[in-house]
N, C-alpha and C positions, 0 to 999 in steps of 0.2 A: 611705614605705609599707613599706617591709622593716623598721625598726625597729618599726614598729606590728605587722606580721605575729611578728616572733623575739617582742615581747611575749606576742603572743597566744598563744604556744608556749609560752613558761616558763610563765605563768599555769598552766594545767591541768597541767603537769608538776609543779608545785610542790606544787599539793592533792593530787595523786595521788599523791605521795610520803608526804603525809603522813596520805592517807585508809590508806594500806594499812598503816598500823600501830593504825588505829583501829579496820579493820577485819577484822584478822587471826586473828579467831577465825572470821570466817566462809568456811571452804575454799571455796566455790563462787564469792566473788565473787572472792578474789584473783589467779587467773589471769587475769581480764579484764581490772583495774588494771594488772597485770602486760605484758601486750600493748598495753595503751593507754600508758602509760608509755613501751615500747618504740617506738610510732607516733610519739608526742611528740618522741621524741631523733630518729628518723630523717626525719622534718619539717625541724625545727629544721636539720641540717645540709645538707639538701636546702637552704633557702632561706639558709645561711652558702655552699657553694658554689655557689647561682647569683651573688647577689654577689660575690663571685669573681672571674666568669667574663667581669663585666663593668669592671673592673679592672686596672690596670697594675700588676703587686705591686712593682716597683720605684719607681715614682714617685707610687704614688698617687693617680693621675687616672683617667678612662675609659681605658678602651682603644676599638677603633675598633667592637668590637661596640657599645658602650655611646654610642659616640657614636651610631651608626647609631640605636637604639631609640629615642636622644632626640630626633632630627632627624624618626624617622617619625612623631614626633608636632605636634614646632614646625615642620616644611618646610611643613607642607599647610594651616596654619594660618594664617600668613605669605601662604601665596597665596593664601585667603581675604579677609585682611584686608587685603589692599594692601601687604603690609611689606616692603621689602628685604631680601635676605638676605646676610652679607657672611662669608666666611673669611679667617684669617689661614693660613699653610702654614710650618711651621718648619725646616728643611733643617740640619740638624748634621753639616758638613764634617768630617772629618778623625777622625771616632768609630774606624774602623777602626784606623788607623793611631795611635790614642792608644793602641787595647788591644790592641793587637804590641807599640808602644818602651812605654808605661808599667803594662802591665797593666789587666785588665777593671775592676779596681777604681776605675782612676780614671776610667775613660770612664764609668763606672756613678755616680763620687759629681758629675762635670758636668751629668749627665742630671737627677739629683736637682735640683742647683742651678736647672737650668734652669728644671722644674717650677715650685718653688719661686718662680722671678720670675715664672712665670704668674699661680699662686695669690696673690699678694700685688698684682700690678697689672692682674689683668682687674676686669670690674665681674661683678657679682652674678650675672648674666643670661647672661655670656660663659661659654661649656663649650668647655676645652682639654680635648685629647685626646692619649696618645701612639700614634700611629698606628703605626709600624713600630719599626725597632730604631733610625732615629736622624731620626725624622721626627715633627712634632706637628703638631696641629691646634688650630684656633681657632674654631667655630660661634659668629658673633657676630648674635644675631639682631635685626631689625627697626632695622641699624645701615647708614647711609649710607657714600659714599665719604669726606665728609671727617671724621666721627668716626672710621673707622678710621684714618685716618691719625695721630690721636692714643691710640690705643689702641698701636700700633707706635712712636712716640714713648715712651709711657710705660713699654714695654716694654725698650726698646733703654736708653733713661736705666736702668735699673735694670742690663738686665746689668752695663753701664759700673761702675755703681756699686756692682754685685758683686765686678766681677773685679780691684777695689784690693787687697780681703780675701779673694777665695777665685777668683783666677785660673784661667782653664779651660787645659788643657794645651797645648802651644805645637800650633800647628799646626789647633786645633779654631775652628773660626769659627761664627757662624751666621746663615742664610741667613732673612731674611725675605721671602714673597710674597705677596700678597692678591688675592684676587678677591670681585666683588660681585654680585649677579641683581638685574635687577628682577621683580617680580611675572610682569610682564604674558613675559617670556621663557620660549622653550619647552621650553628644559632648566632647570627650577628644580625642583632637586632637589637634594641633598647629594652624590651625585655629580658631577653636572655642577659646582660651586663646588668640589669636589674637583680636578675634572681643571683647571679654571681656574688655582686657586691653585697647582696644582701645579706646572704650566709656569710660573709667573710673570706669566701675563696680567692 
């Protein structure tokens, strides 16, 4: 939708660019081209930072607003249809104390990595999230207990098979926990599978 919208922006910026050399002999219309023009650019970067704002700019994923707006749309929908809702909770031991002894850069290029094995072994449907500075999230919707559990399987096989080539700092581990709703339960909401997952239930 936002690609569709930034088009819908260049479009009339780009005629209006080029109407006002067309239309430059007539003084009266060109202030309005002029301020429409100006509307055009100030749009356009209005909806480049609300994207943004939804955005982890280091890893590239949502962040936890963006998780939130996409939940308040799949949470209530799920409980409509009967669906389970399941989270994964990613917990990054030792971030701290990687960027004291190695500097921020490396605790910054693990967080990458870690991303990275999200983006590469969730399925299509699955929205990770980086929720804090060293904590992710995993929105896996209309997914059972024992799918998750191979989802966390595929996930852990990969770091493994990351960290031959691009080992995470000594000391950094990570922490997976999952929790699951069923429909019919009375906290089903993105919250409540937050505080779940969070504690490790």
């Amino acid at each position: 939708m936002l690609v569709l919208r930034k088009a819908l922006v260049r479009l009339p910026f780009a005629w209006l660019h080029s109407a006002s050399y067309r239309l430059r002999s007539n003084s009266l219309l060109l202030p309005i081209l002029s301020a429409l023009r100006d509307l055009a650019d100030a749009v356009e970067h209005e909806i480049g930072a609300s994207e943004l704002k939804l955005v982890d700019e280091l890893t590239g994923l949502m962040n936890q607003r963006g998780l939130t707006l996409i939940a308040n749309h799949i949470v209530p929908r799920a409980s409509r249809d009967g669906e389970a809702m399941s989270m994964l909770f990613l917990d990054i031991k030792g971030l701290d104390q990687t960027n004291e002894t190695y500097g921020r850069k490396a605790g910054d290029a693990a967080l990458v990595m870690i991303a990275d094995v999200l983006r590469e072994t969730l399925r299509t449907a699955d929205i990770p999230a980086r929720m804090r500075g060293d904590d992710f999230a995993i929105l896996l919707a209309d997914t059972e207990e024992n799918e998750v559990t191979v989802v966390i399987s595929r996930i852990r096989q990969e770091l493994e098979k990351r960290a031959k080539t691009q080992p995470m700092p000594e000391g950094m581990t990570v922490k997976i926990s999952r929790a699951t709703i069923d429909p019919s339960a009375e906290d089903f909401s993105l919250e409540g599978l937050i505080a779940l997952a969070d504690t490790g239930s």
